[in-house]
C-alpha positions as CSV (number, residue, x, y, z in Angstrom):
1,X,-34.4,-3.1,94.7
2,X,-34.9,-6.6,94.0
3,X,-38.8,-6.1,94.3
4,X,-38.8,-3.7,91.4
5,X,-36.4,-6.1,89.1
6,X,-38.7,-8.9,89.5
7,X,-41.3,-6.2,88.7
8,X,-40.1,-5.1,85.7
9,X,-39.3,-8.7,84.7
10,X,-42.7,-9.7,85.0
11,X,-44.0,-7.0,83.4
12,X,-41.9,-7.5,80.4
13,X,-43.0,-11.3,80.3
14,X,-46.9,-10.4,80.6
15,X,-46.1,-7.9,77.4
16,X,-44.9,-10.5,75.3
17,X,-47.6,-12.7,76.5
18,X,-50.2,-10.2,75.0
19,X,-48.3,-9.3,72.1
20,X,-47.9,-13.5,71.5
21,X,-51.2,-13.5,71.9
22,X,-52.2,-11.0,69.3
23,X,-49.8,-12.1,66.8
24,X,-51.9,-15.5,67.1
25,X,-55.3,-13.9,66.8
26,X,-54.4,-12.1,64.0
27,X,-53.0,-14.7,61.9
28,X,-55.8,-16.8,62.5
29,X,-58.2,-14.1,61.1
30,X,-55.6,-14.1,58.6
31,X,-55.7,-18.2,58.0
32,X,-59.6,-17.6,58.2
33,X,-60.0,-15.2,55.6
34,X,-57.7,-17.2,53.1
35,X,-59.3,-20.9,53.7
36,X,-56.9,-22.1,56.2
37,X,-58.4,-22.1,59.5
38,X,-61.9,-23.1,60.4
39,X,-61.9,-22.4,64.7
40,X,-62.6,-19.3,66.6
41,X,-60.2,-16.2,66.7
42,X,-59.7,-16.7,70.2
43,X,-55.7,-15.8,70.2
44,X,-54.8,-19.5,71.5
45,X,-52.2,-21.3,69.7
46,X,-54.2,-24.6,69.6
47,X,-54.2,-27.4,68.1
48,X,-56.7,-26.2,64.9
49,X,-54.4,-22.7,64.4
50,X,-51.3,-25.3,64.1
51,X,-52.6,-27.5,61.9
52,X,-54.0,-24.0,59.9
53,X,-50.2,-22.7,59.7
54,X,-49.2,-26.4,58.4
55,X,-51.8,-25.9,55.3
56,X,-50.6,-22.4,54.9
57,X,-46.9,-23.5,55.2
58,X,-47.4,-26.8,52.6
59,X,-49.7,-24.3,50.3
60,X,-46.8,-21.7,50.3
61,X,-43.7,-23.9,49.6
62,X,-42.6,-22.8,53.1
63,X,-40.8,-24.9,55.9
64,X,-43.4,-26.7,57.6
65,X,-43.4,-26.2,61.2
66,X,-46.6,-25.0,62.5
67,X,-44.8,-22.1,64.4
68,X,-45.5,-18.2,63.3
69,X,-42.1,-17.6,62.4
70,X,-40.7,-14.3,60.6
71,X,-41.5,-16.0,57.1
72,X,-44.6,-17.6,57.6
73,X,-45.8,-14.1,59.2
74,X,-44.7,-12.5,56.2
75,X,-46.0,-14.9,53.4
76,X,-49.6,-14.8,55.4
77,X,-49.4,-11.3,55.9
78,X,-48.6,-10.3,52.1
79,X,-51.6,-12.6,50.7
């Protein structure tokens, strides 16, 4: 019983690690496309994608964090 919990938990955490990880590569092509990011779509939240989401942030008058919150997804997502 406790082998198929920890199964299911790990399974749960690789899942959001591939769904993290394709949030990331798409708002880098996203970043690319609009001038903001200059690196490879490679899905790694590095430090070039961070300093990408800064300019995009700045740009759009949003709270500068360099994370992919709700907002900034949004903003990125609707230009």
């Amino acid at each position: 019983m406790k082998g198929k919990i920890a199964t299911v938990i790990l399974m749960i955490g690789l899942a959001q690690l591939t769904r993290a990880d394709t949030t990331v590569q798409e708002a880098q092509q996203a970043l690319k496309e609009q001038g903001y990011y200059f690196g490879q779509i490679n899905g790694e939240k590095d430090a070039d994608t961070i300093a990408a989401i800064r300019r995009f942030q700045i740009r759009s008058g949003l709270p500068i964090t360099g994370e992919l919150d709700e907002q900034t997804l949004r903003t990125l997502h609707s230009g």
